[in-house]
FIKOLZA-1660 file (N, C-alpha, C; in steps of 0.1 Angstrom, whole numbers, plus 5000, padded with zeros to 4 digits):
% residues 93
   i   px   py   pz ch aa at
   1 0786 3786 9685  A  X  N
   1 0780 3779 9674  A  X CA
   1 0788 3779 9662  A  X  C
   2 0792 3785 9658  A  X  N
   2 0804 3792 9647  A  X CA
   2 0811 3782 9643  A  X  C
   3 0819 3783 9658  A  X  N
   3 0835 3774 9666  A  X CA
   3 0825 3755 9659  A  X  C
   4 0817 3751 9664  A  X  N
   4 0810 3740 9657  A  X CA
   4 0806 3737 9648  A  X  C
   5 0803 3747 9641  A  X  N
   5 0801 3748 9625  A  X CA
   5 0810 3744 9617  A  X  C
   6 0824 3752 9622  A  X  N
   6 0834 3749 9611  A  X CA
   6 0845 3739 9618  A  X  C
   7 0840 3734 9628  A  X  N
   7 0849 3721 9631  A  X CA
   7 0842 3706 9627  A  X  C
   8 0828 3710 9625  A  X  N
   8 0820 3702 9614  A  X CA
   8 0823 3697 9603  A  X  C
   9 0820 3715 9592  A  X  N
   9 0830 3718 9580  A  X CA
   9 0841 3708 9581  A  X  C
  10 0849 3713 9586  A  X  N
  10 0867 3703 9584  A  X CA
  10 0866 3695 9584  A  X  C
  11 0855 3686 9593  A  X  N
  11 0860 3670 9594  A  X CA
  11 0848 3663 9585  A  X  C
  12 0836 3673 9577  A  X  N
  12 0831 3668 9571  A  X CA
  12 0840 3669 9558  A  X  C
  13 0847 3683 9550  A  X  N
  13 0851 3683 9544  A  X CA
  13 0865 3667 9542  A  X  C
  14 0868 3664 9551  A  X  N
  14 0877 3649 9542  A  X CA
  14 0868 3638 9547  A  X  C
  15 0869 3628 9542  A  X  N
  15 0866 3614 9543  A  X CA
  15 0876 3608 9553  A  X  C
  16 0864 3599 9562  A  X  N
  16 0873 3594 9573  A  X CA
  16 0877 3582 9566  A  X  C
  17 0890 3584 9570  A  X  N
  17 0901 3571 9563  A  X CA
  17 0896 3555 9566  A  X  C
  18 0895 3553 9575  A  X  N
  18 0892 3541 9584  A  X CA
  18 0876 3533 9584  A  X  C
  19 0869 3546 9576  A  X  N
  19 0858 3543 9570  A  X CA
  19 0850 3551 9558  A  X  C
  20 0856 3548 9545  A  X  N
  20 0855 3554 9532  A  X CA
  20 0844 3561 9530  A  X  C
  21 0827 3556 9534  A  X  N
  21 0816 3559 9534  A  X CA
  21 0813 3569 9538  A  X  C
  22 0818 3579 9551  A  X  N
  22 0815 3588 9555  A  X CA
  22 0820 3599 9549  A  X  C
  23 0809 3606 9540  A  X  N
  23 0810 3620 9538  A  X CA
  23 0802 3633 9539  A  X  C
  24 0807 3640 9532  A  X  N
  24 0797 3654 9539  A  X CA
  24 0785 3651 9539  A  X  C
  25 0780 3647 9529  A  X  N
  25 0765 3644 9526  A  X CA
  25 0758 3638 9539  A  X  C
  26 0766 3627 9546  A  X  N
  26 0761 3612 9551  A  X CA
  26 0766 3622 9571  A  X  C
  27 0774 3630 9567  A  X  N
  27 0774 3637 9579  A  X CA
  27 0762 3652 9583  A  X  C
  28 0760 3654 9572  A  X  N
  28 0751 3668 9575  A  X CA
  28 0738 3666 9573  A  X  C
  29 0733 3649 9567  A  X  N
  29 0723 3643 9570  A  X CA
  29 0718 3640 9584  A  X  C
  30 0731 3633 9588  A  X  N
  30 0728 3628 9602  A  X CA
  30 0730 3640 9616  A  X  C
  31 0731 3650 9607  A  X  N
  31 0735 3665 9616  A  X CA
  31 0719 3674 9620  A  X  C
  32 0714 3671 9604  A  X  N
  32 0698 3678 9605  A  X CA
  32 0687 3666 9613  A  X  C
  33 0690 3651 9604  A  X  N
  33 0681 3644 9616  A  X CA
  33 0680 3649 9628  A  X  C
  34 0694 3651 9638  A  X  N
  34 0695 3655 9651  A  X CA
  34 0691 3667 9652  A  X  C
  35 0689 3677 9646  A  X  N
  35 0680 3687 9653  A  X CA
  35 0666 3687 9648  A  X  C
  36 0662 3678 9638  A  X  N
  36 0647 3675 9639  A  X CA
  36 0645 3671 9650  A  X  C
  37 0653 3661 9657  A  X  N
  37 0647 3653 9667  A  X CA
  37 0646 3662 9681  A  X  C
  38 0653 3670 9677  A  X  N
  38 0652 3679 9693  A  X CA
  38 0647 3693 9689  A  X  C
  39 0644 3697 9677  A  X  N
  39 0638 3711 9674  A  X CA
  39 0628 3714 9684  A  X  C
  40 0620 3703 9689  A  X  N
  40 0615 3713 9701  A  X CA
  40 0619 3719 9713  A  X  C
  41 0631 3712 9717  A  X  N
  41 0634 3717 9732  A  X CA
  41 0648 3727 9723  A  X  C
  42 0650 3733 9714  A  X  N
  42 0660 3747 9713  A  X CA
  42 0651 3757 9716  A  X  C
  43 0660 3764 9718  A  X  N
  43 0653 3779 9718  A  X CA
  43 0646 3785 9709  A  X  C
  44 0639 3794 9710  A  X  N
  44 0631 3801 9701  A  X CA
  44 0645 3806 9687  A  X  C
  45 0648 3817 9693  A  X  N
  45 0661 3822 9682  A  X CA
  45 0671 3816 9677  A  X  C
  46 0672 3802 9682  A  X  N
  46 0680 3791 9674  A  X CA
  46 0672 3788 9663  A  X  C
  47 0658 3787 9668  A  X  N
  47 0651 3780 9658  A  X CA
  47 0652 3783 9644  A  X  C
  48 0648 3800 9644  A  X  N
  48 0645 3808 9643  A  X CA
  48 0659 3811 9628  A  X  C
  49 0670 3813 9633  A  X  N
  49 0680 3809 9627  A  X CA
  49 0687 3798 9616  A  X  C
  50 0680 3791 9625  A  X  N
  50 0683 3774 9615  A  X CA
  50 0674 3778 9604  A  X  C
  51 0663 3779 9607  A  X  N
  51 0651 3780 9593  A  X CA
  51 0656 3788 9585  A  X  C
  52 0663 3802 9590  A  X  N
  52 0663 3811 9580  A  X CA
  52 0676 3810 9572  A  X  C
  53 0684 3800 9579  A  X  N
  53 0696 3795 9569  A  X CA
  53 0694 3788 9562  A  X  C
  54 0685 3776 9565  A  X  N
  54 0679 3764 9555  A  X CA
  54 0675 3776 9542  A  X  C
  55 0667 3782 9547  A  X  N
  55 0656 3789 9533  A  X CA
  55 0663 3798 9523  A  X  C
  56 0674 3803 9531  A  X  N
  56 0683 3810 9522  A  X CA
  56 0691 3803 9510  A  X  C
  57 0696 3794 9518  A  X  N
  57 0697 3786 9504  A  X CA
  57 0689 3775 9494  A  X  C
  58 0680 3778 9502  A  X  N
  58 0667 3764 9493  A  X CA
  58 0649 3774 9496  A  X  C
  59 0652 3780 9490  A  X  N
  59 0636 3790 9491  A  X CA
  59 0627 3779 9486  A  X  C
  60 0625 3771 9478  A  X  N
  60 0612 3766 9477  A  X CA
  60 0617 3753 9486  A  X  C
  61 0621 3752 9500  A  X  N
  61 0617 3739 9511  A  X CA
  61 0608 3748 9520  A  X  C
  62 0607 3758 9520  A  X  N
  62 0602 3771 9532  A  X CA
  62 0591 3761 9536  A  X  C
  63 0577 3761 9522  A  X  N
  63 0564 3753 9532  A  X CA
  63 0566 3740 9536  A  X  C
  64 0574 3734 9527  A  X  N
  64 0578 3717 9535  A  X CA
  64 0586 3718 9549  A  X  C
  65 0598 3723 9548  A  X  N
  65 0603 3728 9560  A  X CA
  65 0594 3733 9569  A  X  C
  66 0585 3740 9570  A  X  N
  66 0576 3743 9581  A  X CA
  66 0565 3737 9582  A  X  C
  67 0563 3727 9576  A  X  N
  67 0553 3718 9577  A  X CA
  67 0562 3704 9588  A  X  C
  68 0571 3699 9580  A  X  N
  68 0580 3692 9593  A  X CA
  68 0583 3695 9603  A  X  C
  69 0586 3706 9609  A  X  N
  69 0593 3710 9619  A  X CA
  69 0581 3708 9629  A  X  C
  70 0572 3716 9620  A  X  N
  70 0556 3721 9631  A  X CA
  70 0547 3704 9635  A  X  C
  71 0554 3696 9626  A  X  N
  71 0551 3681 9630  A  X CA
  71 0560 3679 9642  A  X  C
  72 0570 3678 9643  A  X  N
  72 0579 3675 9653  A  X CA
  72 0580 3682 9665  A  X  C
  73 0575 3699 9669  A  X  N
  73 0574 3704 9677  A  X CA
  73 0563 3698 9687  A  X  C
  74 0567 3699 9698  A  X  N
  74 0554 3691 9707  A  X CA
  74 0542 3700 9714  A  X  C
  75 0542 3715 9708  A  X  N
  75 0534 3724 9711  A  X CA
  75 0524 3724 9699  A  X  C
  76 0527 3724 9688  A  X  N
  76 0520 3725 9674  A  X CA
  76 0514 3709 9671  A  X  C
  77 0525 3698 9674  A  X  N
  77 0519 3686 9669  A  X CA
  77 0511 3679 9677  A  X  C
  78 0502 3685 9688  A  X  N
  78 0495 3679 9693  A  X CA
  78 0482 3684 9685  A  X  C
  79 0483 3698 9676  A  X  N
  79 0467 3702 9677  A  X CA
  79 0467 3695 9659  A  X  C
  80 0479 3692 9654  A  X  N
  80 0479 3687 9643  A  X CA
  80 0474 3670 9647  A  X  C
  81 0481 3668 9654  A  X  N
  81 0473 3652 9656  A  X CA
  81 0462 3654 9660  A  X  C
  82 0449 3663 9666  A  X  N
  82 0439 3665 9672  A  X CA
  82 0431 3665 9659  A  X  C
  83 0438 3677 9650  A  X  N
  83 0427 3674 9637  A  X CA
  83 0426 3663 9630  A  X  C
  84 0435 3652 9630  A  X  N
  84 0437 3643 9624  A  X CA
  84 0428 3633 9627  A  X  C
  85 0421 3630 9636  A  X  N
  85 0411 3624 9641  A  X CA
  85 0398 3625 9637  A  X  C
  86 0394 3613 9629  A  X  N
  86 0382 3610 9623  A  X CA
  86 0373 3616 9632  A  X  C
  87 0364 3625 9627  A  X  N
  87 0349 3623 9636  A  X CA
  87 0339 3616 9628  A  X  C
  88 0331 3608 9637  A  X  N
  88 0314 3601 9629  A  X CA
  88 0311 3611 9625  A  X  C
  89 0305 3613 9612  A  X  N
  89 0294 3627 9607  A  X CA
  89 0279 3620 9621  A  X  C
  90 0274 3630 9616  A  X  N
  90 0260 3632 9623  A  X CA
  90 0253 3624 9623  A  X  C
  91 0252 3619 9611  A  X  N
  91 0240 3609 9607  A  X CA
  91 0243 3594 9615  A  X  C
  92 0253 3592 9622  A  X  N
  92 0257 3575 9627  A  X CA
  92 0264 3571 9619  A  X  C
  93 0266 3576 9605  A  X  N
  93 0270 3564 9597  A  X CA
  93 0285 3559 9600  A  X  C
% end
């Protein structure tokens, strides 16, 4: 993980020549999209990890950050979508 981290780093650190546009920003954007998109299927202590690096440096995303994630996990967002579901009150109306 490390060895990926900082071969990241490097190639985020310069701008690809051949296309000006890409920078750290526009790469470490498109770095966290991809583990939102698969946060459910890592492991627990990956997870686990990632959060507590995010938070370290950004303590007030902690509730947003775990409000997203717990959206995107497919164990947690089913009972989130379940509450989300209008019920008729009692009366018919």
């Amino acid at each position: 993980m490390a060895i990926l981290t900082l071969l990241l780093l490097q190639t985020a650190s310069r701008k690809d020549k051949s296309n000006p546009t890409i920078t750290t920003d526009r790469i470490s954007r498109a770095l966290g999209d991809a583990v939102v998109r698969v946060w459910g299927r890592l492991p627990h202590d990956l997870q686990s990890q990632l959060f507590d690096e995010v938070v370290a440096e950004n303590e007030e995303m902690k509730g947003h950050l775990a409000v997203l994630l717990h959206e995107k996990h497919p164990r947690t967002k089913a009972g989130i979508q379940a509450r989300a579901i209008v019920e008729p009150d009692s009366l018919g109306g």
